[in-house]
N, C-alpha and C positions, 0 to 999 in steps of 0.2 A: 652586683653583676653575676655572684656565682648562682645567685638561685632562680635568675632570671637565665641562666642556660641550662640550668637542671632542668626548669620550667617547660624551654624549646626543644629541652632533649626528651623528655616527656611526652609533649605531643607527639613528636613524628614518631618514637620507639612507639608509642600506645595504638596510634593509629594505624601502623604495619601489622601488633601483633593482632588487633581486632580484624585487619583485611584479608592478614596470612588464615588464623583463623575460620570465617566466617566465608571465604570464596571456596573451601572444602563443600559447606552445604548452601554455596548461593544457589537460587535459583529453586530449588526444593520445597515441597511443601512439610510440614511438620510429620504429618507421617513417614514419609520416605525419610525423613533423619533418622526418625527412630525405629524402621528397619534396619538401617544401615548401618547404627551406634546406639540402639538400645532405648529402654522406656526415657529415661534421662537426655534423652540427645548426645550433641557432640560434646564431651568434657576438657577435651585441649586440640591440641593441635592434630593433624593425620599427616606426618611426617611422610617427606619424596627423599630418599636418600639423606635420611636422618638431619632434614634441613625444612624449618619453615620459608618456604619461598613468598615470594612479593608479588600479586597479583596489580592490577589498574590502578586502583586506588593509592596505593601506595607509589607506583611511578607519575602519578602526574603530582602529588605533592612533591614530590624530588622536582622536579621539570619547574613547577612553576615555582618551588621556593628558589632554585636555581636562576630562573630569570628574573624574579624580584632582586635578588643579589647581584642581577647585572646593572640594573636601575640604580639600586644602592649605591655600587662602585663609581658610578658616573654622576650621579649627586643631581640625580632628574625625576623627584618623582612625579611630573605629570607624566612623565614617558614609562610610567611601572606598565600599564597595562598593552604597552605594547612591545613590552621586554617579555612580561607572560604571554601574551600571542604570540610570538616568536617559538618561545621555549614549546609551547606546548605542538605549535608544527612541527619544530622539531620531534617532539616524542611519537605523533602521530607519522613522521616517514619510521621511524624506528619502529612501528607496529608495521608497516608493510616490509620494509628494506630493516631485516633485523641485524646484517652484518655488520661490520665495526666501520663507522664513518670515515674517510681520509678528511674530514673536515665539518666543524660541528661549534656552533656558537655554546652548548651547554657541554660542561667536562660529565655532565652525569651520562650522558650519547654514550661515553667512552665503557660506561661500565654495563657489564654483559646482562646482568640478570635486570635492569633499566631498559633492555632493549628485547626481550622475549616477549613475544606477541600475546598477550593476556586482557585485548580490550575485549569485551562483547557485548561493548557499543556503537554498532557500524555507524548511526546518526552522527553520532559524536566524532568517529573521524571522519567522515565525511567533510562535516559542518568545518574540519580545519585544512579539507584539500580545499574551499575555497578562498579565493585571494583576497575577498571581504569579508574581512570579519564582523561576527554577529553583534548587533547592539540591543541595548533591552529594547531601545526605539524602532531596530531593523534588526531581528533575530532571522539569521540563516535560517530554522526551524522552529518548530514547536514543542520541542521535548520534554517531557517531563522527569524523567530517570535520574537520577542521582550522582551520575557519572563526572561530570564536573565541580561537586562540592568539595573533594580535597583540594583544589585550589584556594578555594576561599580559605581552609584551615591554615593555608601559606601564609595568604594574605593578614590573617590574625595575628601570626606568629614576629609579620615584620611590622607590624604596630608597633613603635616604640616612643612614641608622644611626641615626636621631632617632626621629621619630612612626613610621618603617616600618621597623622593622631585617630583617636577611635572613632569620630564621623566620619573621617573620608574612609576610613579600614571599611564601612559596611558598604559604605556607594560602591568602594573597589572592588568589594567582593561578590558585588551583586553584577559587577559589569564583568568580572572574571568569571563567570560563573555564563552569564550571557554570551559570551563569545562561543560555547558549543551547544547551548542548551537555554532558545529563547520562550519557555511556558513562563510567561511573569510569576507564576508563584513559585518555579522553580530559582530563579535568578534570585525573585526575594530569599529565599534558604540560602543562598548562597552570603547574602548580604546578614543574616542574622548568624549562618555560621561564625563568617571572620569578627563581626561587633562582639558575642560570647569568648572567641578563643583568645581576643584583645585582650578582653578584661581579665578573663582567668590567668591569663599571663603577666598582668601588670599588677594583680592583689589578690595568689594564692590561698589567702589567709578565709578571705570573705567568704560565704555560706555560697553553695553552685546557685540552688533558687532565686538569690540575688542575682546571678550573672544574669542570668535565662529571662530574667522579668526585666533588666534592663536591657539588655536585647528589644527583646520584643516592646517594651516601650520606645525605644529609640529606631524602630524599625516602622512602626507607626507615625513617627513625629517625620523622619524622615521619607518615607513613602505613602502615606495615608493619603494624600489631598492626589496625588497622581495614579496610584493604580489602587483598584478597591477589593483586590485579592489581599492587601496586604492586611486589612482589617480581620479578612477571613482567615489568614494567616494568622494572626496574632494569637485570634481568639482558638483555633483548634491546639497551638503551643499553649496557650494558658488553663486548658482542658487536659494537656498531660500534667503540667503540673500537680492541678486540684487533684487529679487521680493517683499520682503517687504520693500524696501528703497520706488521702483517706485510704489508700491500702483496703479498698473493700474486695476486692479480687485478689486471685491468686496470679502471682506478675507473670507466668508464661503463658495464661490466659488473656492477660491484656495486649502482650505481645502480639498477640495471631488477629486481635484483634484490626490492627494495624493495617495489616496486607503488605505493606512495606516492599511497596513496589513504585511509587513517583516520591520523590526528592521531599516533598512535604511529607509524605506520609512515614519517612524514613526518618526525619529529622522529628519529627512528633514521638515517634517510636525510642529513638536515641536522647530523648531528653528525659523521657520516663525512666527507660534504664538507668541512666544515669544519675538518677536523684534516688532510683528505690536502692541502687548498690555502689551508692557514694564510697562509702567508707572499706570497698572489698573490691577493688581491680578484679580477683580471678572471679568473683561470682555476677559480676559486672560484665566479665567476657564472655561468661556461659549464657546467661539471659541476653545476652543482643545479640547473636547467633542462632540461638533455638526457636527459628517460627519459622511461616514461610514465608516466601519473597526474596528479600537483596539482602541477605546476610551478612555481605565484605562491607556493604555500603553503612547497617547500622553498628556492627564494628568498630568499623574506621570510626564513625563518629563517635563513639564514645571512647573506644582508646584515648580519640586525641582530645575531648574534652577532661577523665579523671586521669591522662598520661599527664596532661600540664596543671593542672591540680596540684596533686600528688607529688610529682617529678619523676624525672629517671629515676634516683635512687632507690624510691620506693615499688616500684613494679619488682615484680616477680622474677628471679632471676632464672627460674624455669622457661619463661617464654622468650626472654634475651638471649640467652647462651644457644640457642638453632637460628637465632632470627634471620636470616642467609642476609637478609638489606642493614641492618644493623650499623654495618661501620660508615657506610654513605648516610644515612641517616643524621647518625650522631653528629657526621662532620659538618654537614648543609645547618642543622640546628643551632650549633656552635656558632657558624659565621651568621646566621640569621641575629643570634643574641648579641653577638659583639658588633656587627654593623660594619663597615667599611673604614681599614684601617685612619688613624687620625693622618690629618691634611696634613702635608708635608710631608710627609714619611712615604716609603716605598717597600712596599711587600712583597717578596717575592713570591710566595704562595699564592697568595690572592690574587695576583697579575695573573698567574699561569693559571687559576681557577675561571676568576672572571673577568678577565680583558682577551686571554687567547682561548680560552676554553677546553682547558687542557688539564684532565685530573693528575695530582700530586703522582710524584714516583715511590714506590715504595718505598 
């Protein structure tokens, strides 16, 4: 159990510090980085008051691993996806209405730097002001952006082979991912995110390439015969692979090559990363950052793929010791890994977390 919460504390720590990171030059094309921080690009963090702050990406993983933990506590998981529909309306009034809620089904509402307006996804909140929520079958929109896949990295995390095993982990993630953001091959990304971060979570040990190619195998087997993006899917994941095995290019070249600007193109990009700087977090975080396009987006994704890898313990104490979201983090990971206290027994923590929804007191 301990190294299956290093593992959770891993993801969400790695995936902040990729977003905290990478939202300094989202948006940017590779030249204007390296105006702005040199031939090399950006090499750590650009400190606000000597604190890495938490941008999007990083609040809706709080948001929805917070509502998957409502589901948890209630011992309903056909009802998880619409415990994270909830959570995630929640987060989106807290992008317009940033002040402290008098009343709030997520305790994470409660905390300040979860409620600073940092989407600059107008679709995506939109798509949660209405009272229908999206289905990959009836998608509110069409979008393709990336702005919904740290959900899905939620969803991975509460895989635990019990109420969520690894096939329903990728349909849920595909349908979490759907509720803001209906381009079928974005939704597919979503559904091979949470299958990868399942696995990496349940057998640290195994080689990443493994994760990645069952994924996308199981992403096939599972969606092939209903939508035929996913074939096209498969196959452009299976083309980052071959390309970071053969290392015939220099990797920030490959990186631009990307564009890394729709959901697929992000998750194509964040898998490469990921396998050319397996074994080195910090130069892991400098190459999924340095191109242009969604910068927080390929971050995130790799944080939280080599964060649960790895573990917390092994990340960088340089990037943890500013992380401003750090201790909400850790704490959502923690109860993600342990699961809803055993039957019979009565928690008081957990109640005032997730039955009133009210963060701990100091």
């Amino acid at each position: 159990m301990e190294k299956r919460v290093d593992a959770c504390r891993g993801c969400l720590l790695g995936l902040a510090v990729g977003d905290a990171m990478g939202h300094t030059v989202d948006g940017k094309d590779w030249q204007e980085i390296q105006e702005d921080y040199g031939p090399n690009g950006l090499l750590g963090y650009d400190l606000a008051n000597g604190q890495a702050a938490a941008s999007a990406y990083t609040q809706v993983v709080a948001f929805v691993s917070n509502g998957l933990l409502m589901g948890v506590t209630r011992g309903k998981p056909e009802l998880y996806l619409r415990y994270i529909n909830l959570s995630l309306r929640e987060w989106a009034r807290a992008q317009y209405f940033p002040r402290d809620p008098e009343k709030s089904y997520c305790w994470v509402a409660k905390i300040p730097q979860m409620r600073v307006r940092a989407c600059k996804d107008s679709r995506m909140l939109d798509a949660l002001r209405i009272d229908t929520p999206g289905t990959m079958d009836r998608p509110t929109n069409r979008a393709s952006t990336p702005g919904g896949l740290p959900g899905a990295v939620a969803v991975g995390l509460a895989c635990d082979g019990r109420a969520l095993c690894r096939e329903n982990a990728m349909l849920l993630g595909a349908q979490c991912v759907a509720l803001t953001h209906g381009n079928v091959e974005t939704f597919l990304c979503g559904g091979v995110v949470a299958a990868v971060i399942a696995s990496v979570a349940q057998d640290t040990s195994k080689p990443l390439k493994a994760h990645f190619e069952g994924a996308i195998t199981q992403l096939t087997e599972c969606f092939g015969t209903q939508y035929p993006q996913a074939q096209e899917l498969a196959d452009s994941l299976r083309r980052s692979i071959h390309c970071a095995e053969a290392l015939a290019r220099e990797p920030r070249e490959v990186m631009e090559k990307y564009c890394c600007d729709t959901a697929a193109q992000c998750l194509s990009a964040a898998m490469y990363a990921s396998l050319v700087c397996q074994e080195d977090f910090d130069s892991a975080m400098i190459l999924a950052v340095n191109h242009s396009g969604r910068s927080a987006a390929v971050g995130a994704l790799v944080g939280a793929v080599l964060g649960t890898q790895m573990g917390a313990q092994a990340l960088p104490e340089f990037y943890l010791e500013c992380l401003e979201p750090a201790p909400v983090l850790e704490e959502l990971a923690t109860d993600l890994a342990l699961g809803s206290p055993t039957a019979g027994l009565f928690d008081d923590d957990w109640d005032q977390k997730y039955v009133q929804g009210l963060p701990l007191r100091p």
